[in-house]
py3Dmol code that shows the C-alpha trace and the ligand (Angstrom):
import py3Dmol

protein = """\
ATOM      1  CA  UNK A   1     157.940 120.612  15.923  1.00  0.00           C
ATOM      2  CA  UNK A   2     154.580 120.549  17.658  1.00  0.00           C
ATOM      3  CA  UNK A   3     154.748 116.742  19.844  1.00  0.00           C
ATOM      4  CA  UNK A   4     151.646 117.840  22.075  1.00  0.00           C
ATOM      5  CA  UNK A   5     148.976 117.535  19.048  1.00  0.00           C
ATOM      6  CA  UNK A   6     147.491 114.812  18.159  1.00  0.00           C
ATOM      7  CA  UNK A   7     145.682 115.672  14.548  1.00  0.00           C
ATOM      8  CA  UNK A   8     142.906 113.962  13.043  1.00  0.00           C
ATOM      9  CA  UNK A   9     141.873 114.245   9.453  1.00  0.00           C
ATOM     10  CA  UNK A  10     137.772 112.797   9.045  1.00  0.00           C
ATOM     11  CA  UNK A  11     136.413 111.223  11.562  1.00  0.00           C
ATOM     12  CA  UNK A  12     135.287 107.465  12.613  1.00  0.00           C
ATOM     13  CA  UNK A  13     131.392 108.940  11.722  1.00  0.00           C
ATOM     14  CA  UNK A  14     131.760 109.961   8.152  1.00  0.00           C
ATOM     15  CA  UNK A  15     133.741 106.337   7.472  1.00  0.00           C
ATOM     16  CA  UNK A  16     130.895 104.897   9.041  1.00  0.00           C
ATOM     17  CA  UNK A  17     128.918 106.881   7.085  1.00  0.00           C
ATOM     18  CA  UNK A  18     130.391 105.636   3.842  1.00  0.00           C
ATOM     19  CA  UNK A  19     132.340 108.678   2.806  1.00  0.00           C
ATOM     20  CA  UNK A  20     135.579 106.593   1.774  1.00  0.00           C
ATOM     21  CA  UNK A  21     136.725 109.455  -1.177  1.00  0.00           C
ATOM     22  CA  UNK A  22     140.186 110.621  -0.120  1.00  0.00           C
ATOM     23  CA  UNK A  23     139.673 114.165   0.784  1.00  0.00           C
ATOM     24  CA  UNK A  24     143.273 115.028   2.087  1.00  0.00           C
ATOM     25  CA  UNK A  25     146.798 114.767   0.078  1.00  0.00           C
ATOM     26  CA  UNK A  26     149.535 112.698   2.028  1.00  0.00           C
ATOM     27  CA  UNK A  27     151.365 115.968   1.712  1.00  0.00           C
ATOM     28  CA  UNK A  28     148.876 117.994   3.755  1.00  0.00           C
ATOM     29  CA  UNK A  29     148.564 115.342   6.046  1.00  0.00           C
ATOM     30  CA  UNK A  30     152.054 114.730   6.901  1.00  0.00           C
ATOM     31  CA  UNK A  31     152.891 118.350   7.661  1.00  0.00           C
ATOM     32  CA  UNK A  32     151.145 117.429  11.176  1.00  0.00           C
ATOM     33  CA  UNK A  33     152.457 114.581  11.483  1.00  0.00           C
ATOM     34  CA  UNK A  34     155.065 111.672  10.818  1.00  0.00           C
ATOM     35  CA  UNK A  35     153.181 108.509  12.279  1.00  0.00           C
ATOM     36  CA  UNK A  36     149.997 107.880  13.001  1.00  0.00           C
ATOM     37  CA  UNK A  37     147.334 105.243  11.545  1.00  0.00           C
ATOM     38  CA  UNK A  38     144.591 105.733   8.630  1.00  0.00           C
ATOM     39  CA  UNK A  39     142.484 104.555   5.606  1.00  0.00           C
ATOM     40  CA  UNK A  40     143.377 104.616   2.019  1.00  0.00           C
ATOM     41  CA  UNK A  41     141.113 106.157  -0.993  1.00  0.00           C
ATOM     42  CA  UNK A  42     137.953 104.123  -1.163  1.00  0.00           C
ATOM     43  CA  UNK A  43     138.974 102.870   2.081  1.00  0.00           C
ATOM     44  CA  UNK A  44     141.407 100.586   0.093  1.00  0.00           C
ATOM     45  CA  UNK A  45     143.333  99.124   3.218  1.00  0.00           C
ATOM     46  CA  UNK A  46     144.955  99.962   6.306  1.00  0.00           C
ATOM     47  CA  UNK A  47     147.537 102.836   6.981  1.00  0.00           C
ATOM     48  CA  UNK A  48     150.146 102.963   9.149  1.00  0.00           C
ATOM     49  CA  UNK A  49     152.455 106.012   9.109  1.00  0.00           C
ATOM     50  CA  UNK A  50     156.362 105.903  10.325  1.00  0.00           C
ATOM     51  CA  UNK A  51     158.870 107.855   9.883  1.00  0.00           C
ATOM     52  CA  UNK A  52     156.989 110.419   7.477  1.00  0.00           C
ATOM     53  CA  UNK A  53     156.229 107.550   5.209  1.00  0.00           C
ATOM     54  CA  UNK A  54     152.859 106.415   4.433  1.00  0.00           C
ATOM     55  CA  UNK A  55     152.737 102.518   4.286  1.00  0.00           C
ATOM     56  CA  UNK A  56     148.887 100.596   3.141  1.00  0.00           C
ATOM     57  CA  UNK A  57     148.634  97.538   3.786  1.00  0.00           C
ATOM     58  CA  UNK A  58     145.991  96.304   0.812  1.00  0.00           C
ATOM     59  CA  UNK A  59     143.403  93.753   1.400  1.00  0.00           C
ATOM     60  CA  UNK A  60     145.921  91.125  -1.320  1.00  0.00           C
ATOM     61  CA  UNK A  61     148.056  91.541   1.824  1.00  0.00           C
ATOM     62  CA  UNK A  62     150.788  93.436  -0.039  1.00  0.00           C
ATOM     63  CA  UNK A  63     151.826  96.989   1.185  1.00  0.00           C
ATOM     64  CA  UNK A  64     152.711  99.903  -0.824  1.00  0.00           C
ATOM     65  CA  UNK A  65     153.695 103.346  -0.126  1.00  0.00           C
ATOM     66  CA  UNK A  66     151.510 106.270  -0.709  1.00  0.00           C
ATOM     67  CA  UNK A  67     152.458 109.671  -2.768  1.00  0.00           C
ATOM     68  CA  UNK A  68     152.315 112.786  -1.801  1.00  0.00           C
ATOM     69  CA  UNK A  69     149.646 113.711  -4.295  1.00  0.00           C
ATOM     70  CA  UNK A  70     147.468 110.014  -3.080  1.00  0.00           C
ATOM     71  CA  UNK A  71     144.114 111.520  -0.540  1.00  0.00           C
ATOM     72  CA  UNK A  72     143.475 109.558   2.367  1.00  0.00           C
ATOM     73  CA  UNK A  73     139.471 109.764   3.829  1.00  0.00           C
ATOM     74  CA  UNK A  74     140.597 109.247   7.270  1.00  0.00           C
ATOM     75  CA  UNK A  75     143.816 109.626   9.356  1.00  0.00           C
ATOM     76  CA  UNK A  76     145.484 110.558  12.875  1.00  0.00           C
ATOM     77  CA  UNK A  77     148.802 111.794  12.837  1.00  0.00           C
ATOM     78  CA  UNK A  78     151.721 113.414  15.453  1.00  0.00           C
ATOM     79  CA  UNK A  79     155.117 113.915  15.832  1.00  0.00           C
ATOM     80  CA  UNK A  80     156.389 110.987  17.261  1.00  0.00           C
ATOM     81  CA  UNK A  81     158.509 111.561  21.024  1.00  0.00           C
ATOM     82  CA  UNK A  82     157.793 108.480  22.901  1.00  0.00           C
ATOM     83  CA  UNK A  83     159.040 107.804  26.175  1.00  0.00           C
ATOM     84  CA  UNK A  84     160.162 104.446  27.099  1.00  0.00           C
ATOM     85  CA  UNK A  85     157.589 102.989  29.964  1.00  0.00           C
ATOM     86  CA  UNK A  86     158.212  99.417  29.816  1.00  0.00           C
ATOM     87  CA  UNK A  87     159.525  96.301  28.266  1.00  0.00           C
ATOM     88  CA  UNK A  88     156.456  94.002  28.301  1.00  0.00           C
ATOM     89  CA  UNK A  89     157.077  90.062  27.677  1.00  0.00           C
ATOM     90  CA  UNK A  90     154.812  87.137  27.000  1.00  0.00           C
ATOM     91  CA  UNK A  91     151.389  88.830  27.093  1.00  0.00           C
ATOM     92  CA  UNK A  92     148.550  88.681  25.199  1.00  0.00           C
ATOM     93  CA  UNK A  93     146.120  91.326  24.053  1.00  0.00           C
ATOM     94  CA  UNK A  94     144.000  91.808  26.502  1.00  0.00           C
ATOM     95  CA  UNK A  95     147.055  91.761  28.756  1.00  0.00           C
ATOM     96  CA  UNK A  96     148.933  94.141  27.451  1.00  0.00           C
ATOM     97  CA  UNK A  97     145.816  96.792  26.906  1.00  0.00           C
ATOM     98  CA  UNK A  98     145.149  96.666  30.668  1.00  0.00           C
ATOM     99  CA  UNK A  99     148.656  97.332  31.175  1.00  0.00           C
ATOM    100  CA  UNK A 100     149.055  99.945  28.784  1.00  0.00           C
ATOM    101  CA  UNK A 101     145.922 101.399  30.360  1.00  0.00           C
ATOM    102  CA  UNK A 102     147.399 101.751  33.855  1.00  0.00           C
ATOM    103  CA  UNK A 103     150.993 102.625  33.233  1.00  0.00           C
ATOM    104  CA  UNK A 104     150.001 106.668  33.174  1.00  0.00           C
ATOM    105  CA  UNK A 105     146.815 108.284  34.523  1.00  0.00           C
ATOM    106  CA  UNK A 106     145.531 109.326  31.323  1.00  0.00           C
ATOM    107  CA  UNK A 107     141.931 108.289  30.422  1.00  0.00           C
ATOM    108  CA  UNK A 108     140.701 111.132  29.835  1.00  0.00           C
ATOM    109  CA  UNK A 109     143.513 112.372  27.539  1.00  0.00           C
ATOM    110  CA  UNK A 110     144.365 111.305  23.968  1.00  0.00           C
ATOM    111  CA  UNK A 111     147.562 109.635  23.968  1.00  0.00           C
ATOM    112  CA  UNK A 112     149.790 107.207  21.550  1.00  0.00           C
ATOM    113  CA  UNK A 113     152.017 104.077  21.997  1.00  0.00           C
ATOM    114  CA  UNK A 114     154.443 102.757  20.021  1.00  0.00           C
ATOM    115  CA  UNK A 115     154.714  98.812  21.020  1.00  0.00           C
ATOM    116  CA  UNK A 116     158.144  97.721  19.190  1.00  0.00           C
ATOM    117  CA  UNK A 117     159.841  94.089  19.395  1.00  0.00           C
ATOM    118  CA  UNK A 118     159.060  90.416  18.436  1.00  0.00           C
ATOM    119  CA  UNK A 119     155.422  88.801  18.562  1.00  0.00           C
ATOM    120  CA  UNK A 120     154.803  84.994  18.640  1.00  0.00           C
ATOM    121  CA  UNK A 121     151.006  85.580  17.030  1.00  0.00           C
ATOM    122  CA  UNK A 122     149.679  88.356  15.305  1.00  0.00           C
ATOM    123  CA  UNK A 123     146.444  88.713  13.333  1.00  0.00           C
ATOM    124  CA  UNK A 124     145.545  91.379  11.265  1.00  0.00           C
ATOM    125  CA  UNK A 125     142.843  92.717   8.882  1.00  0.00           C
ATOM    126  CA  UNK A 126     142.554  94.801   5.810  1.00  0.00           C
ATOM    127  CA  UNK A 127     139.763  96.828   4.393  1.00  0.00           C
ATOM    128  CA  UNK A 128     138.638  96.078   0.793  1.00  0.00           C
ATOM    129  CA  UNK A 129     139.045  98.920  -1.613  1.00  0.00           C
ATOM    130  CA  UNK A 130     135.152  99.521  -2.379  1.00  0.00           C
ATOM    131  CA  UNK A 131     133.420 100.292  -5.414  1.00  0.00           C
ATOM    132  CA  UNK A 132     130.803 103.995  -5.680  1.00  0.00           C
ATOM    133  CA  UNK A 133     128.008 103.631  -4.714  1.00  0.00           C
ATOM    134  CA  UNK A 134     129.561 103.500  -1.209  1.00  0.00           C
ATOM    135  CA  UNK A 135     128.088 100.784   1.441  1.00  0.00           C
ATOM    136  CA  UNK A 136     128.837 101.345   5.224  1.00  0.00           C
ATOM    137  CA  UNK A 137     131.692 101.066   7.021  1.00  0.00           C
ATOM    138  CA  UNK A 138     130.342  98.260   8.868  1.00  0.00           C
ATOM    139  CA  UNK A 139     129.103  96.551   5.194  1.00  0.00           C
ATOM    140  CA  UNK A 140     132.534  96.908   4.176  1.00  0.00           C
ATOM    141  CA  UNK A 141     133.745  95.725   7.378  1.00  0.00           C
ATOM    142  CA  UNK A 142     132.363  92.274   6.575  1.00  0.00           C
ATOM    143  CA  UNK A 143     134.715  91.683   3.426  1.00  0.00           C
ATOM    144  CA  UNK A 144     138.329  92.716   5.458  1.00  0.00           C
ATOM    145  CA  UNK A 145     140.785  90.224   4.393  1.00  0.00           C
ATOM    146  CA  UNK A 146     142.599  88.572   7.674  1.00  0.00           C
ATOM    147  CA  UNK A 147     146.385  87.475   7.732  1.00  0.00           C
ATOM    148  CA  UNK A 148     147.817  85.365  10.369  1.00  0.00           C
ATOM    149  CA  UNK A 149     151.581  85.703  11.254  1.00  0.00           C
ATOM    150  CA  UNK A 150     154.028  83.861  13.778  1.00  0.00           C
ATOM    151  CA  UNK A 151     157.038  84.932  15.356  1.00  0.00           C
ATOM    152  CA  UNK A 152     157.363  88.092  13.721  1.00  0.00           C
ATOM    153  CA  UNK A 153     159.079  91.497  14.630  1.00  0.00           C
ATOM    154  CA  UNK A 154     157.894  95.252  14.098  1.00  0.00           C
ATOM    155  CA  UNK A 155     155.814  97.880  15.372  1.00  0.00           C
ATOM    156  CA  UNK A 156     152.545  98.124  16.454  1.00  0.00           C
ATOM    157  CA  UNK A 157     151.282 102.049  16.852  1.00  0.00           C
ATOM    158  CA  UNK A 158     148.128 103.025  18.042  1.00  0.00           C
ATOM    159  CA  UNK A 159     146.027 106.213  19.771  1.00  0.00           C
ATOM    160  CA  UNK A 160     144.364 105.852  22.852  1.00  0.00           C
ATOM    161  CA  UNK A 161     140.818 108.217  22.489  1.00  0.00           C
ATOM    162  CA  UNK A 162     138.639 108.928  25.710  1.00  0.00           C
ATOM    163  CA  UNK A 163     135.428 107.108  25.667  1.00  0.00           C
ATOM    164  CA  UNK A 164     133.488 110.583  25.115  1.00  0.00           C
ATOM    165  CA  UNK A 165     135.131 111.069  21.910  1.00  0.00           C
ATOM    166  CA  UNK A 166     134.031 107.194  20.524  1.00  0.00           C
ATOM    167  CA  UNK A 167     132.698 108.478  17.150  1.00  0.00           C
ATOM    168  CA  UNK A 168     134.772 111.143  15.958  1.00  0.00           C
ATOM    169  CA  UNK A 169     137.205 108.060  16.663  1.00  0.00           C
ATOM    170  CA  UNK A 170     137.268 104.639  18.053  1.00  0.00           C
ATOM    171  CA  UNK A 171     136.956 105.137  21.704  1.00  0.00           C
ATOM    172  CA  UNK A 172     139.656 103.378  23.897  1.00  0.00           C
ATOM    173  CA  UNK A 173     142.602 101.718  21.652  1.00  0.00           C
ATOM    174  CA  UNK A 174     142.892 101.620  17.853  1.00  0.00           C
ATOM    175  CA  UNK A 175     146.576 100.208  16.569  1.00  0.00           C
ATOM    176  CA  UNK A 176     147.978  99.335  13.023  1.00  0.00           C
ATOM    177  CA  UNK A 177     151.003  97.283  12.573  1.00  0.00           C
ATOM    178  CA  UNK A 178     154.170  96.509  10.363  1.00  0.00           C
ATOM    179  CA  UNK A 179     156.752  94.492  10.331  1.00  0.00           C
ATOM    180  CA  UNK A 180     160.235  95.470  10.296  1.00  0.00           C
ATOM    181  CA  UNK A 181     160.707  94.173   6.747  1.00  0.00           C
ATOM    182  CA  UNK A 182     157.478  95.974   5.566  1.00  0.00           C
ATOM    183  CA  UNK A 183     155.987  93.099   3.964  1.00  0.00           C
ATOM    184  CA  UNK A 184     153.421  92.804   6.597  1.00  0.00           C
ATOM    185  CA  UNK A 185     150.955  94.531   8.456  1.00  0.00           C
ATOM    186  CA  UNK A 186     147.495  95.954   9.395  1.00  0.00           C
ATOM    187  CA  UNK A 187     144.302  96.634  11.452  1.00  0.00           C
ATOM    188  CA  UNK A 188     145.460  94.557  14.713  1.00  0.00           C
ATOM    189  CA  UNK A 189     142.731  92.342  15.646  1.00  0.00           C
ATOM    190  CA  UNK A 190     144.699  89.854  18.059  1.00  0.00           C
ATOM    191  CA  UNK A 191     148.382  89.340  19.261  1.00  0.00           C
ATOM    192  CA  UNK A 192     150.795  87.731  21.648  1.00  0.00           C
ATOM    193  CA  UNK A 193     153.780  90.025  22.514  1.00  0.00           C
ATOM    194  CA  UNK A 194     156.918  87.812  22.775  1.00  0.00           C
ATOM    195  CA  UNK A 195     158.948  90.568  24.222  1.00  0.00           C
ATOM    196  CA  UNK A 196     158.388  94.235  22.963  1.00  0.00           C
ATOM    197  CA  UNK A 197     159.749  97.807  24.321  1.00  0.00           C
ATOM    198  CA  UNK A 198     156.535 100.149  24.993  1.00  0.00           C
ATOM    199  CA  UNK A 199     156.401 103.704  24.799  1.00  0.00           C
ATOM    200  CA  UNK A 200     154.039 106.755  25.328  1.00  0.00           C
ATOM    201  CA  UNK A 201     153.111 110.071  24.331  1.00  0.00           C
ATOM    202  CA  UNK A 202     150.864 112.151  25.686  1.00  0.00           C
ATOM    203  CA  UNK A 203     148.596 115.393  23.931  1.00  0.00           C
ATOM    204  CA  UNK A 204     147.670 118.129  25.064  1.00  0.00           C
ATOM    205  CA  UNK A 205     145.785 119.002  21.955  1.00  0.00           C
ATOM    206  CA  UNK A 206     143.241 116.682  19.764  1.00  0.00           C
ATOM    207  CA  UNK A 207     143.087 119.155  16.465  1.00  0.00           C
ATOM    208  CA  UNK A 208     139.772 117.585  14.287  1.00  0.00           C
ATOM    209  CA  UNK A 209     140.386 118.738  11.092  1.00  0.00           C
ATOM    210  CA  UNK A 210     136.707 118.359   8.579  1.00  0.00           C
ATOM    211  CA  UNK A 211     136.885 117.631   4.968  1.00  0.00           C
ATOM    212  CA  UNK A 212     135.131 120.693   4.321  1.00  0.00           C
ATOM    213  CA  UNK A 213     135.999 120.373   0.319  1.00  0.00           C
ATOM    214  CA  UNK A 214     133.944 117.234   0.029  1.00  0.00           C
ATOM    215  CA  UNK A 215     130.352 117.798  -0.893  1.00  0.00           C
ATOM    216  CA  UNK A 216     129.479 114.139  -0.183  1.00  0.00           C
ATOM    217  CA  UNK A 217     130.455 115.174   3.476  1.00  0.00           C
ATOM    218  CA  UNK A 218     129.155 119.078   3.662  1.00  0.00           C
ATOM    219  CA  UNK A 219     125.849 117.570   2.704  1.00  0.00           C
ATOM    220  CA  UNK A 220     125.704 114.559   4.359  1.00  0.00           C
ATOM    221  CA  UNK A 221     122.523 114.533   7.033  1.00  0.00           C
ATOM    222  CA  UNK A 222     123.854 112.638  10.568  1.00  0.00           C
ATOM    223  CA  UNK A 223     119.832 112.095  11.234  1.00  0.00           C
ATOM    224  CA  UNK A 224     119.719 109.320   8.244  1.00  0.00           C
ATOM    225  CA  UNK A 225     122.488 107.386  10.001  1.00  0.00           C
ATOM    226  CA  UNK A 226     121.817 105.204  13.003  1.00  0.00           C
ATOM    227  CA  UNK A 227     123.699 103.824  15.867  1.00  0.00           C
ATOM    228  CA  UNK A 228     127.026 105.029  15.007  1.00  0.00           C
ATOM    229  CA  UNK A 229     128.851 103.775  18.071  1.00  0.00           C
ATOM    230  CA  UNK A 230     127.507 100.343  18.180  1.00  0.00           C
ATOM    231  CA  UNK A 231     128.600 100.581  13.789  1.00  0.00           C
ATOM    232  CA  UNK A 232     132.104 101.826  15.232  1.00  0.00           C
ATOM    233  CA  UNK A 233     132.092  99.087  17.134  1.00  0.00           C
ATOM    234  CA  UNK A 234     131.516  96.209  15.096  1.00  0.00           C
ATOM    235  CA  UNK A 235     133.610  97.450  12.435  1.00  0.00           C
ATOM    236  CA  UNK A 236     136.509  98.165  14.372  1.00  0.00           C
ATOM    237  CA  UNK A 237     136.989  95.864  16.863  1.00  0.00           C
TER     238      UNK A 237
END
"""
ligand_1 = """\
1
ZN
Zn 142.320 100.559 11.914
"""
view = py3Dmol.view(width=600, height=400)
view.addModel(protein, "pdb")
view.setStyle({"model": 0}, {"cartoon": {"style": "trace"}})
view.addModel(ligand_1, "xyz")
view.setStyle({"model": 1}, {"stick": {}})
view.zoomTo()
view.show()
């Protein structure tokens, strides 16, 4: 089992783009991987991958588990082997980003952590499944659903990307999360850790892997769509 790659199905672009068809089976996906993060069909909610299984999180707030035969538009995925860096207690976001951020000299790498325990505050989004014609990422943004939650316990897992590659995906950190009962979860937007065990894994290998099936994306002309970062950006973050 390959625990250096980091795999990417789609990228951040073509969502921004509006190319939300699922283009990959869950099957394909999760023979490179057994956790990672993603978007459903249509961009109908938030994935977050553990343990092989593919939990959404649906913009009604209830989370299902995709098939094998479901297609996903957009996903990262690896092997999990994290090593345990730190037990991190009482801090908030921004916090524990910047301390994330400095634990290993690796900004220039793709990496993942795994940030497991209880949290006094969460706040999460999910995507709206959306209707063809397709809108925008950033359109589509701007009808997430947002759940609160307090004193909760679970997992938050995430992929740190290099700046340069902000675009093919969101540059710096992008993290899903679930509770340990699996009732709730999503895009993180905000959080306070109450305590929570952190660990890392690095790659050695970002494998990009194109929809090359989809029409929609084969023909789509990059020249048509403008400021894709700053689109990332306000979508995402
Ligand atoms: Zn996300």
């Amino acid at each position: 089992m390959d625990t250096t790659t980091l795999y990417q199905h789609s990228t951040l672009a073509d969502l921004t783009a509006g190319l939300f068809s699922g283009t990959l089976p869950v099957s394909q996906l999760l023979q490179h991987g057994n956790t990672g993060i993603g978007t459903g069909d249509g961009l109908d909610g938030e994935l977050i991958i553990l343990d092989g299984i593919v939990y959404q999180v649906t913009s009604s707030g209830k989370v299902n588990k995709l098939q094998p035969t479901d297609k996903v538009p957009f996903a990262t995925v690896h092997f999990a082997n994290y090593d345990k860096v730190a037990t991190y207690s009482g801090l908030d976001k921004d916090q524990t980003l910047e301390r994330i951020s400095k634990e290993k000299p690796w900004q220039n790498i793709f990496y993942s952590f795994a940030l497991e325990g209880t949290f006094k505050y969460l706040k999460v989004r999910a995507v709206c499944k959306q209707e063809k014609p397709y809108s925008t990422l950033l359109e589509a943004s701007k009808e997430q659903a947002i759940f609160v939650a307090q004193n909760i316990s679970g997992k938050m897992i995430g992929h740190y990307s290099p700046k340069l590659y902000h675009g093919v995906a969101v540059g710096g950190f992008h993290y899903h999360f679930i509770s340990d009962d699996h009732s709730f979860g999503g895009h993180v937007l905000d959080f306070q850790i109450n305590q929570a065990e952190l660990g890392l894994q690095a790659f050695e290998t970002f494998q990009e892997h194109f929809p090359v099936d989809s029409k929609d994306f084969m023909d789509f002309d990059y020249n048509n769509l403008d400021n894709i970062a700053e689109q990332i950006n306000s979508a995402e973050k």
